[in-house]
C-alpha positions, -999 to +999 in steps of 0.1 A: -044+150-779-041+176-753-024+199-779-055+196-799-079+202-769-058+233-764-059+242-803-091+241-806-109+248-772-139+269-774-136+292-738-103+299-719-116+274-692-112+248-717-079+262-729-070+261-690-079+220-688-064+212-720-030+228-710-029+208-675-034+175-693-006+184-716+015+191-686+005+156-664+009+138-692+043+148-699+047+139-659+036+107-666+050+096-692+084+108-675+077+081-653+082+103-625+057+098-596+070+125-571+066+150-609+027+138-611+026+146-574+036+177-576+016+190-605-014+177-587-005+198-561-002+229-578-025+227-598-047+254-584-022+278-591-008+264-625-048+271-633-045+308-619-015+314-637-028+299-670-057+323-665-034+353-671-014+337-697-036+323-716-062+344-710-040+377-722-017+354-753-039+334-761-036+294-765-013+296-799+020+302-781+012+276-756+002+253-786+038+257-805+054+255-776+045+223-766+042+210-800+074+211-797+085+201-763+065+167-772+086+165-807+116+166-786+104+143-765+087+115-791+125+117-805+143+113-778+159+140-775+161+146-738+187+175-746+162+193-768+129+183-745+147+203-717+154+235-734+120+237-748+103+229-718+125+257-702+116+281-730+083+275-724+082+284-684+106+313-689+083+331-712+051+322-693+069+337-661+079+367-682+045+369-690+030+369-656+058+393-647+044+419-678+080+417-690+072+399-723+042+411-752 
């Protein structure tokens, strides 16, 4: 659902919201207290750093990205989940470094 949200979010602030319930919810359902913990946490800055992001790329990298971090994840593929997920946050991290387009 949050993948949706994202998708189809009318204002980056949405975009923003929409990516932080895809990322809790992945914390969640890894069952993983100390993970939900921590994203609470940071969540201030996850939404500063979302602002760039997003707000420079857009949301559809962010929405194929996750798309498939949660296919790996709905097919157990823990493997697969992992290297997606770390796709995903190497890219973003290139991107708030200016390294990436």
């Amino acid at each position: 659902r949050a993948i949706r949200e994202l998708e189809h979010a009318g204002t980056l602030a949405a975009q923003i919201e929409a990516d932080l319930r895809f990322h809790r919810a992945l914390a969640k359902a890894a069952a993983n207290p100390i993970f939900v913990l921590l994203l609470d946490l940071l969540a201030d800055l996850m939404r500063a750093s979302r602002q760039k992001t997003l707000g420079k790329h857009g949301s559809r990298i962010a929405v194929d990205h996750h798309r498939r971090i949660l296919d790996a994840v709905r097919k157990r593929r823990p493997a697969r989940a992992r290297k997606e997920m770390l796709d995903h946050l190497r890219l973003n991290l290139k991107h708030l470094r200016g390294e990436a387009p």
